[in-house]
PLY file of the C-alpha trace (Angstrom):
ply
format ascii 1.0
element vertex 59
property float x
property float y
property float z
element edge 58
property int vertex1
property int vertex2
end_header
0.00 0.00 0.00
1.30 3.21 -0.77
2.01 5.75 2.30
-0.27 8.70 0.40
-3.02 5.27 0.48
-2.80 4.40 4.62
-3.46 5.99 7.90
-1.31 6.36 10.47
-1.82 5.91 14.35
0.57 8.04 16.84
1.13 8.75 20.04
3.70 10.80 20.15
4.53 13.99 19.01
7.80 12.66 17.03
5.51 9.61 15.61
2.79 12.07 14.11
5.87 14.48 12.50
7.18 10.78 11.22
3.64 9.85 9.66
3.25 13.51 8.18
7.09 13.75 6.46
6.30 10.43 5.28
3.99 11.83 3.50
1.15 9.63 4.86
-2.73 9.77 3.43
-4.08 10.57 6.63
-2.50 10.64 10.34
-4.20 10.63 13.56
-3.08 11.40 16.69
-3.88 9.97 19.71
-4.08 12.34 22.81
-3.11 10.45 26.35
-1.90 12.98 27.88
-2.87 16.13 26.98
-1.32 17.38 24.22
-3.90 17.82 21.63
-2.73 21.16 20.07
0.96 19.83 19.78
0.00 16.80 17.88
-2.30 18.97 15.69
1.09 21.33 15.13
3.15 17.81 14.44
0.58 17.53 11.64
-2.42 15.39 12.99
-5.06 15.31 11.01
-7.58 14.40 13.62
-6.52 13.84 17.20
-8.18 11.49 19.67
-8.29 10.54 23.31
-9.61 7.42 22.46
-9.85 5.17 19.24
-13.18 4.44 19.57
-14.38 7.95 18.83
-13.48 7.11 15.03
-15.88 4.77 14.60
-18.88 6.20 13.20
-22.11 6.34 15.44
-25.14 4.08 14.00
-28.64 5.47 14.42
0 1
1 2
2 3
3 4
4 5
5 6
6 7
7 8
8 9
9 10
10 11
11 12
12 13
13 14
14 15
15 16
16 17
17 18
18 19
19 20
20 21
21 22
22 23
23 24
24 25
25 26
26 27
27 28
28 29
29 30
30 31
31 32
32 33
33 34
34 35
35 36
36 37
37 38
38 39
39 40
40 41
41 42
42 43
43 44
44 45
45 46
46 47
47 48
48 49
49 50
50 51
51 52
52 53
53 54
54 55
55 56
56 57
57 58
């Protein structure tokens, strides 16, 4: 699969920077700690406290 083609799943600040230089379709970050707006400044697309809030809600 091409990078530009897959998502990428970080933690960390340096893993999200990774995923974005590496020129990844889509990157999400995923906010333990509190440090939401320095992920989104690493170049998260989204950012998360939790994976399940990506899955989509069914009516």
């Amino acid at each position: 699969v091409p990078p530009a083609r897959a998502v990428v799943f970080e933690d960390a600040q340096s893993g999200v920077a990774a995923g974005r230089a590496g020129e990844f379709g889509y990157v999400v970050g995923v906010d333990r700690v509190g440090q939401t707006e320095e992920l989104r400044a690493r170049g998260a697309d989204v950012v998360v406290t939790d994976l399940a809030q990506l899955l989509a809600e069914q009516p």
